[in-house]
C-alpha positions in Angstrom: -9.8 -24.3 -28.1 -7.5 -26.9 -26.3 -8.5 -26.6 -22.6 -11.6 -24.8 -22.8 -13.6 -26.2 -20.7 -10.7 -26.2 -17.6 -10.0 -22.5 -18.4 -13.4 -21.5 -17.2 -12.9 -23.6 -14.4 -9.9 -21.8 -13.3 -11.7 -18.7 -14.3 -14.8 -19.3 -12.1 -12.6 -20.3 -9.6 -10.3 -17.1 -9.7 -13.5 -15.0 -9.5 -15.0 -17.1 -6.4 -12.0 -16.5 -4.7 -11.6 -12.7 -5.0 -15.6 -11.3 -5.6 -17.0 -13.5 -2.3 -15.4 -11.5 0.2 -16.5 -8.1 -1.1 -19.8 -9.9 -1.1 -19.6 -11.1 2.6 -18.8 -7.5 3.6 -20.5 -5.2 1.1 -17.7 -2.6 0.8 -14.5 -2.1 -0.9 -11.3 -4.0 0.5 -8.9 -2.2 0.0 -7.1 0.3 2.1 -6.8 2.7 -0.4 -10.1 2.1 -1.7 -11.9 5.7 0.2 -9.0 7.9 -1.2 -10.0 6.7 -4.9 -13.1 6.8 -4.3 -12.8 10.5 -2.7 -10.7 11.9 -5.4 -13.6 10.3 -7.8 -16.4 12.1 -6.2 -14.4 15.1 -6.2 -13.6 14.5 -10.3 -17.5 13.9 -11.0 -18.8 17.2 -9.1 -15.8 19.4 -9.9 -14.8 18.4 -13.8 -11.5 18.5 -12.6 -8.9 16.4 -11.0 -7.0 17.2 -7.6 -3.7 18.3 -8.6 -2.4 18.5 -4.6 -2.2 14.6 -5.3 0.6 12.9 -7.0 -1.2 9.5 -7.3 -1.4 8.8 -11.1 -5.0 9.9 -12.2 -6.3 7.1 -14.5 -7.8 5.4 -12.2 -9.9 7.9 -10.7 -10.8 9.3 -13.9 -12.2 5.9 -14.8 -14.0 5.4 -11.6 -15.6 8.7 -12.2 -15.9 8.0 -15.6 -17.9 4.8 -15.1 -20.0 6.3 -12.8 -21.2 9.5 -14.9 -21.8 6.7 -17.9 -23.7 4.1 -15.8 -25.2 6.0 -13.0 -24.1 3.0 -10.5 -22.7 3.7 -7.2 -20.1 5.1 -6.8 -18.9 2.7 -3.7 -20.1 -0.4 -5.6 -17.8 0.5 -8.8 -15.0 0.6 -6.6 -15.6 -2.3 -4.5 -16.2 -4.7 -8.0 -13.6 -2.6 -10.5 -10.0 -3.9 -8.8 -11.2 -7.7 -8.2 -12.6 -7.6 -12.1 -9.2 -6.7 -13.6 -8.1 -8.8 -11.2 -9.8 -11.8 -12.2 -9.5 -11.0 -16.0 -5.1 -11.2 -15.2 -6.2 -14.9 -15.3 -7.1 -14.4 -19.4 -4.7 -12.2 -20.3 -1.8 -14.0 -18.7 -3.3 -17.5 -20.4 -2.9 -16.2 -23.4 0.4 -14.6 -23.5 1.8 -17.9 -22.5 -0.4 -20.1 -24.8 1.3 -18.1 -27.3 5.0 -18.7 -26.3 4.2 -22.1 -24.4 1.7 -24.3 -25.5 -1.6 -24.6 -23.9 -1.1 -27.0 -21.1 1.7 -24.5 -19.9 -0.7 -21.6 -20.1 -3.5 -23.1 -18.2 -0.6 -23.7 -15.5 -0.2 -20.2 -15.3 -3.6 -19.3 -15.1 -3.9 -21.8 -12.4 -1.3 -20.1 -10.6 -3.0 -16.9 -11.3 -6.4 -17.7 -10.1 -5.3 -19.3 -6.7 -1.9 -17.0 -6.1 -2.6 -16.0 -2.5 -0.5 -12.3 -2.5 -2.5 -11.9 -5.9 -5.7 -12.7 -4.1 -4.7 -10.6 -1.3 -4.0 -7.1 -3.4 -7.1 -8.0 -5.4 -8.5 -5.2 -3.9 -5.0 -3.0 -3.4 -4.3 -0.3 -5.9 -4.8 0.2 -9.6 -1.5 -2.2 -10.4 -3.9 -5.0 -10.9 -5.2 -3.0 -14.0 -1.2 -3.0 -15.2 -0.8 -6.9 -14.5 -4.0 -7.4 -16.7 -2.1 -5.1 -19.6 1.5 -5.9 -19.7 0.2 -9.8 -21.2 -1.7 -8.4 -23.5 1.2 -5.8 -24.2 3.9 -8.4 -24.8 1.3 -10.6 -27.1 0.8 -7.4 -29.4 4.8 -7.5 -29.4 4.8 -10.5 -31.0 2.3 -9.8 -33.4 4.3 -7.2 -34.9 2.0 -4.5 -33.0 5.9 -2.4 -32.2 4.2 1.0 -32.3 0.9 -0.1 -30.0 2.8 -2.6 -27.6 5.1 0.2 -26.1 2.1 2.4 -25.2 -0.1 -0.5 -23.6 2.9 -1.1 -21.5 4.2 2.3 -20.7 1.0 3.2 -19.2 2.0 2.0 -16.3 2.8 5.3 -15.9 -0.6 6.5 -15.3 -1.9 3.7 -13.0 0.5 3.2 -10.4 3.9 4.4 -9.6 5.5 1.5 -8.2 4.3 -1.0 -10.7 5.5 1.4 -13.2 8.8 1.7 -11.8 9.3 -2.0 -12.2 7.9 -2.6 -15.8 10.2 0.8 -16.5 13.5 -0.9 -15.0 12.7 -4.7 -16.1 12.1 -3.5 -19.6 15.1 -1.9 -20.2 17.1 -4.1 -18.7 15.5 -6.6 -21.2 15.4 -4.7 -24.0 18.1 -2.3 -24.2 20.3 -3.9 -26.9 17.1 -3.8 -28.9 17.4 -0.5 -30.6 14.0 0.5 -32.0 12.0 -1.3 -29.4 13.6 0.7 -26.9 13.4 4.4 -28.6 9.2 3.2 -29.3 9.0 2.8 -25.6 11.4 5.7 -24.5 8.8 7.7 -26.1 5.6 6.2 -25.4 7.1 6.6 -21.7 7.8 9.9 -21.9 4.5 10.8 -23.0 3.2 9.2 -20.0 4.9 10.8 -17.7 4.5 14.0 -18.8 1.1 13.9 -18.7 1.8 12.5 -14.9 3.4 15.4 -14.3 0.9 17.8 -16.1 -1.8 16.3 -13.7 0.1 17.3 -10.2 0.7 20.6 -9.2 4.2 20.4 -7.6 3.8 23.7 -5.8 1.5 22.2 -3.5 2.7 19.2 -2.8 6.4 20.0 -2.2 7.4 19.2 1.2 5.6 16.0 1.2 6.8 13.0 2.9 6.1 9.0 3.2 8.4 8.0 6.2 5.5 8.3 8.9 3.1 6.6 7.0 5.5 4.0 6.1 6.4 3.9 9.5 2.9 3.0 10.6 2.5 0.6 7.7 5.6 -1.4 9.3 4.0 -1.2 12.8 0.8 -2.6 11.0 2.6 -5.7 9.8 5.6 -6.0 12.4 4.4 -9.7 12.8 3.1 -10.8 9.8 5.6 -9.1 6.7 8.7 -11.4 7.9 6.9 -14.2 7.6 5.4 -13.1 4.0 9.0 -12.3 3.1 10.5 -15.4 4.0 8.0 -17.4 2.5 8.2 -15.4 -0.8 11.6 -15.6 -1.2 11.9 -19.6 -0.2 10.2 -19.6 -3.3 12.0 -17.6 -5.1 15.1 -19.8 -4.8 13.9 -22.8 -6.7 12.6 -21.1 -9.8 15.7 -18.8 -9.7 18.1 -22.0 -9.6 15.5 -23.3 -12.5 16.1 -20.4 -14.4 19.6 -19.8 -14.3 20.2 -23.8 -15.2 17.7 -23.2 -18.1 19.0 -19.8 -19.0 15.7 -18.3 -19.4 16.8 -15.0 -20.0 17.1 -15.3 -23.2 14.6 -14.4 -25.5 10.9 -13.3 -24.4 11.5 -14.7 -20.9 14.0 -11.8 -20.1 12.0 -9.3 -19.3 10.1 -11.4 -16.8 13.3 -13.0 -15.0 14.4 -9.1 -14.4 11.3 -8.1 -12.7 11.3 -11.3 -10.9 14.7 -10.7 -10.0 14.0 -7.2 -8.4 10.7 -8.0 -7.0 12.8 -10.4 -5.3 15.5 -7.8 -4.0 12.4 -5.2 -3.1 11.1 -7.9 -0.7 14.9 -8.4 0.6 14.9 -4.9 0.8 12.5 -5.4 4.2 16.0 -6.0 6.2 17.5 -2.8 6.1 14.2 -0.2 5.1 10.8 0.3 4.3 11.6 2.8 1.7 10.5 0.3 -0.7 7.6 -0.9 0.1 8.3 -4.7 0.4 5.2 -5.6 1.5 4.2 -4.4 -2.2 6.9 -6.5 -4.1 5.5 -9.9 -2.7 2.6 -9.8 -5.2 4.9 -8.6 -7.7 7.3 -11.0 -7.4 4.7 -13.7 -7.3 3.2 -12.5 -10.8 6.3 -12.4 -12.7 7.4 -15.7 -11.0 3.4 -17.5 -12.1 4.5 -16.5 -15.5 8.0 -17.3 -15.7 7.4 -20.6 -14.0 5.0 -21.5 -17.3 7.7 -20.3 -19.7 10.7 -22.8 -18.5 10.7 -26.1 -19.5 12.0 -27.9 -16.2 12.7 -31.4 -15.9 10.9 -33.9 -13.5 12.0 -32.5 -9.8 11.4 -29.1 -11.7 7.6 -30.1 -12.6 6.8 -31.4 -9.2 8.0 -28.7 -7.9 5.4 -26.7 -9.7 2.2 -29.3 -8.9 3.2 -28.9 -5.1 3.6 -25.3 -5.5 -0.3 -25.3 -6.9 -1.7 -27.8 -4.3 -0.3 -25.5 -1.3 -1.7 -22.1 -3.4 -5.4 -23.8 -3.2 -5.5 -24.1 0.2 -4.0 -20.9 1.0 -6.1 -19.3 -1.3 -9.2 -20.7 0.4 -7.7 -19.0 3.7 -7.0 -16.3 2.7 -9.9 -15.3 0.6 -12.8 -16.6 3.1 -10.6 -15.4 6.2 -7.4 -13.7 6.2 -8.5 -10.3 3.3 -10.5 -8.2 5.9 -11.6 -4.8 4.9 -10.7 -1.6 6.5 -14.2 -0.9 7.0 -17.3 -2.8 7.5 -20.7 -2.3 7.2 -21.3 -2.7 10.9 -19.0 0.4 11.3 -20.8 3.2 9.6 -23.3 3.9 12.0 -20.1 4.9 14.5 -19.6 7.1 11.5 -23.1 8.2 11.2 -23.1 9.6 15.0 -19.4 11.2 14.3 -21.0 13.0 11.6 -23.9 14.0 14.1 -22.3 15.0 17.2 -19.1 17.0 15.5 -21.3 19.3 14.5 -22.4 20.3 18.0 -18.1 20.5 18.9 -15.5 22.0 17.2 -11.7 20.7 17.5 -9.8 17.9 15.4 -10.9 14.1 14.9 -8.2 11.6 15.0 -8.3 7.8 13.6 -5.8 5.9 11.2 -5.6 6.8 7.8 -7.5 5.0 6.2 -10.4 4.8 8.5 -9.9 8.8 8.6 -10.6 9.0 4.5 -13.9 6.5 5.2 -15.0 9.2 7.4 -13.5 11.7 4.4 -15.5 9.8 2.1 -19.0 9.5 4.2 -19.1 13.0 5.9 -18.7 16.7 5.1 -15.7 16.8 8.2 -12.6 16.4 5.9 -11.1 18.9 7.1 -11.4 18.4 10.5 -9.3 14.7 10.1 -6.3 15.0 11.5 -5.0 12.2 9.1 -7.4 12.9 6.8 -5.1 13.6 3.6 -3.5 10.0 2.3 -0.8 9.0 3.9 1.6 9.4 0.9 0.4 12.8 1.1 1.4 13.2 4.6 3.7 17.3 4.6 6.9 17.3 6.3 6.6 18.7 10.2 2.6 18.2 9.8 0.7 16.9 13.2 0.1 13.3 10.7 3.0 12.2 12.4 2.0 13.1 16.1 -1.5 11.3 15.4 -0.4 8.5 14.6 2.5 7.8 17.5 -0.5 8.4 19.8 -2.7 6.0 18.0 0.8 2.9 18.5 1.8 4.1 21.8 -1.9 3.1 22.5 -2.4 6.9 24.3 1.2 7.0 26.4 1.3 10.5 25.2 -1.2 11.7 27.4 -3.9 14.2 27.6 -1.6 16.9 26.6 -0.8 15.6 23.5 -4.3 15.4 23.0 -4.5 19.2 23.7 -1.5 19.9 21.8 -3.1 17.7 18.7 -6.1 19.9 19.1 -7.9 16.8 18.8 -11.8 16.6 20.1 -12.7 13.1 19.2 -10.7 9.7 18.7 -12.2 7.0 16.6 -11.8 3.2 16.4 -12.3 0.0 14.8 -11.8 -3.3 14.7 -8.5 -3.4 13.6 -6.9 -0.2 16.0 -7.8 -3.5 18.6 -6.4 -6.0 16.8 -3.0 -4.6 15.9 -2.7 -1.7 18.1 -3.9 -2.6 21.3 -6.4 0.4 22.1 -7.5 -0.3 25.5 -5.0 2.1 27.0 -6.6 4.6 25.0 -10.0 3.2 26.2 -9.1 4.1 30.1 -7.9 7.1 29.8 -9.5 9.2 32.4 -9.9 12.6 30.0 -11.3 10.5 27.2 -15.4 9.4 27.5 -16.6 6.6 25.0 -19.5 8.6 23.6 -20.4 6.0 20.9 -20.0 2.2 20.8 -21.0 -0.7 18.2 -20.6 -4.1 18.6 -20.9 -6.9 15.8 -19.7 -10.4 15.2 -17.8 -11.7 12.2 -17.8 -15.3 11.8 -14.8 -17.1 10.0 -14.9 -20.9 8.7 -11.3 -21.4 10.1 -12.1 -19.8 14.0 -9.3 -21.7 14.9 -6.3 -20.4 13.1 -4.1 -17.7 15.2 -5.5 -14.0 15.4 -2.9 -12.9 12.5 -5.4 -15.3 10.2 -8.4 -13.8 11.0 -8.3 -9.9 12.0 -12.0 -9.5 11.5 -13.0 -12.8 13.1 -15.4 -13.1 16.3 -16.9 -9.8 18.3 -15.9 -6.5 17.0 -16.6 -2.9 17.9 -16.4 0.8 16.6 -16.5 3.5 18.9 -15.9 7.0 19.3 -14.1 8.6 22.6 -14.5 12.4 23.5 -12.4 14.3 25.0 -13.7 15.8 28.7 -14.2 19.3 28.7 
């Protein structure tokens, strides 16, 4: 095969990029990572799925389901699983647009692939990386004639991940819906999906849910570094937009790729006026759709150079972020902190409060889930809950005072890393009705030290502690 040899290149590379920092820190990435990994453990002892969840189930049940067939860890599956699909994108996307392209065009793509920073970034995320492996392979089987199997490889977005399937959903039929029996194939392939989505949640329980607080906190998490992403995104955007249009890619296979650029585009707009979105989740969308669309239009000279210094400034911010700038929730340094939570709580009764993520670590690790105050997923959070309360005391760095604290019902407060870095806790520190009972200190070293704090969260001396509440 033409370009063998610079395919496993790019491929090695790709892998490099995204397997060394779970190797650096020995745990899953991802934020997300301990409520998968929960709802797993819960699958494997119970037989059964959570149905007071509406995240889509596949991915659980294959994290479980790897597990019962391997007998690996179940922590180490879900630390390796995401950057693997991840990583494969890189094949699958090569050769959807070998197919449509040429080679030299598909090895761009994969280039753009291996070293896309917001790819890199949500390596680790969610189970979308699973549904930007499949929709390539979905679109090849397209073209082969495959019109009853294509539709279903798609549609099972569905089942991954809701926002990645909202977008295939709408780009598809904006593509597509002149074409008569490609649409009714995937109308129904779609609607077999979903209702076995909807078989797997039990609506009674979770009616009343909301999203606003933890969307709210997600914003105050990146108040400082989202405009910038945004900006950057959409800067470029406009070029391959303006190549696009003057090329009219929308025609033919290009179509559906051009509309999910296009609202990928408008999600991370969309950052101006609300969060409802999730435009911090549309950056790595739009970046996808725009590696691959990028490959499929034939640009003239400006249009090519544009794309060479596109993939020289992805390799060095690919290094960055990668080796610096991806930080897990978690660390390995932090568990002991867990350890003695799990030790003293028992001796103390009342609630333990700590930001949502690190709340499902502790989930994950102890037998005190139901002590969390934020221990359900944020998604998950029910309308007039104390989630909301928590949190606000966990921004206002403790302004609420100890009676919130007493309100809260809340006996211990737990901190990382990253409540310092982006929250500010030392007002919570020196409170006077709070006693740091437990403390951990370890240091993180970074080859690029000295790049600003946003580039390096995890960099230099860290701590995780937990603070009681005086009697």
């Amino acid at each position: 095969m033409k370009y063998a040899r610079e395919l496993l290149m790019v491929l090695l590379m790709g892998a490099v990029l995204r397997f060394a920092p779970v190797l650096f820190y020995g745990v899953p990435l991802s934020y997300d990572a301990p409520f998968h990994l929960t709802r797993a453990w819960e699958t494997i002892y119970s037989g059964s799925l959570n149905r007071a969840e509406f995240y889509p189930p596949l991915y659980r049940l294959l994290l479980a389901g790897i597990q019962m067939a391997t007998g690996f860890d179940l922590v180490w599956v879900g630390a390796v699983l995401l950057p693997l699909f991840s990583t494969l994108t890189v094949l699958s996307v090569f050769a959807f647009v070998r197919a449509l392209a040429g080679p030299r065009m598909a090895l761009l793509a994969s280039l753009l692939i291996a070293w896309g920073a917001p790819l890199l970034a949500a390596a680790y995320d969610s189970p979308e990386n699973i549904v930007l492996f499949l929709l390539p392979a979905g679109f090849l089987l397209y073209r082969h004639d495959r019109k009853a199997l294509a539709p279903l490889v798609i549609a099972s977005a569905i089942l991954w991940n809701q926002l990645a399937a909202l977008v295939v959903v709408a780009s598809f039929t904006a593509a597509y819906y002149r074409h008569w029996r490609s649409m009714r194939h995937f109308a129904v392939a779609a609607l077999a999906f979903l209702g076995v989505y909807l078989f797997s949640v039990d609506w009674k329980l979770v009616a009343g849910q909301s999203i606003s607080a933890g969307m709210a906190f997600i914003q105050f998490n990146l108040r400082e570094a989202l405009p910038v992403m945004a900006l950057a995104s959409l800067a470029f955007a406009v070029p391959l937009l303006y190549a696009c249009q003057a090329k009219r890619a929308i025609a033919g296979w290009t179509r559906f790729w051009f509309y999910w650029f296009t609202l990928s585009t408008l999600g991370v707009a969309s950052y101006a006026a609300s969060t409802f979105l999730r435009p911090w989740e549309h950056v790595k969308f739009l970046f996808y759709s725009g590696a691959v669309l990028l490959s499929l239009v034939r640009g003239e000279q400006k249009f090519r150079a544009f794309a060479y210094i596109l993939t020289a400034f992805l390799f060095l911010s690919a290094v960055i972020v990668s080796f610096q700038l991806v930080y897990p929730k978690m660390q390995q340094h932090d568990f002991p902190a867990i350890e003695f939570l799990e030790f003293r709580a028992r001796q103390n009764q009342g609630l333990i409060l700590a930001e949502p993520s690190l709340s499902q670590w502790i989930a994950f690790a102890t037998g005190l889930d139901d002590r969390l105050l934020t221990s359900l997923h944020f998604e998950a959070a029910k309308t007039g809950s104390r989630f909301q309360e928590g949190l606000g005391f966990l921004q206002s760095q403790g302004t609420g005072s100890e009676r919130s604290l007493q309100e809260l019902g809340v006996k211990y407060v737990v901190l990382n890393f990253e409540d310092e870095r982006l929250r500010g806790v030392n007002g919570i520190e020196s409170k006077p009705y709070l006693n740091k009972v437990y403390s951990v200190e370890y240091f993180s070293g970074c080859p690029f030290g000295f790049l600003p704090r946003l580039w390096g969260l995890a960099c230099g001396w860290n701590q995780a502690e937990v603070l009681e509440t005086r009697e």
